[in-house]
C-alpha positions in Angstrom: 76.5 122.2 89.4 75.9 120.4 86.3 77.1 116.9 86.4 75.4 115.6 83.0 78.3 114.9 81.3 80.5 114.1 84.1 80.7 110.3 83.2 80.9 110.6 79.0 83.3 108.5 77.1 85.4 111.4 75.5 86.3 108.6 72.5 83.5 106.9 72.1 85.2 104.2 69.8 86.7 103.2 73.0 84.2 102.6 74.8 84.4 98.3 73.3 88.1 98.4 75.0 87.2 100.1 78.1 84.3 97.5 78.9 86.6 94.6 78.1 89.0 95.8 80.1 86.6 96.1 82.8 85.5 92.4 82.8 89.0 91.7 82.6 89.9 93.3 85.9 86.9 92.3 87.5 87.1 88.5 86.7 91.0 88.9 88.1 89.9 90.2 91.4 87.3 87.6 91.9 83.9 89.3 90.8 82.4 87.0 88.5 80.0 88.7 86.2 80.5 92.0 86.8 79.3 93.0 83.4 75.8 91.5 84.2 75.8 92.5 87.6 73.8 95.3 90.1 76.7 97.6 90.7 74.3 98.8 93.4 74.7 95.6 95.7 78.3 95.7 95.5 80.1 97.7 98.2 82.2 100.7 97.1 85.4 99.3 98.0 84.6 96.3 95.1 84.2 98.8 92.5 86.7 101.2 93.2 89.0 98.3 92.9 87.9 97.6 89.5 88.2 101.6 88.6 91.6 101.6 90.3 93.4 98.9 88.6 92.3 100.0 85.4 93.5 103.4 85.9 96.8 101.6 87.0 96.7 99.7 84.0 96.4 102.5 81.7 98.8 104.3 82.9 101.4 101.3 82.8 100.3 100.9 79.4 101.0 104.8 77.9 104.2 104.5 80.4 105.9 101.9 78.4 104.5 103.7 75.1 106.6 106.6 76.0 
């Protein structure tokens, strides 16, 4: 299976909002510095609350758009 572009930005002008709002999150629930930070040393429950509520977010967001 060919995972190579599993993880591509499909919009790539979004890319700006999608980091912000991923410091954002991450500064919320208590990871300072995520930006900066090994991803590798955290454990998988930190970052898949960080990919979690911004999935949540988004869909909030669109949800009121409607």
């Amino acid at each position: 299976m060919n995972n190579s572009g599993r993880n591509r930005t499909l919009v790539p002008e979004a890319k700006e909002g999608l980091n912000r709002l991923k410091t954002e999150v991450a500064s919320e629930i208590g990871l300072q510095n995520y930006e900066g930070a090994d991803k590798g040393n955290l454990s998988s429950r930190q970052n898949g609350s960080v990919g979690g509520e911004m999935v949540k977010r988004m869909v909030q967001n669109y949800e009121q758009g409607l």
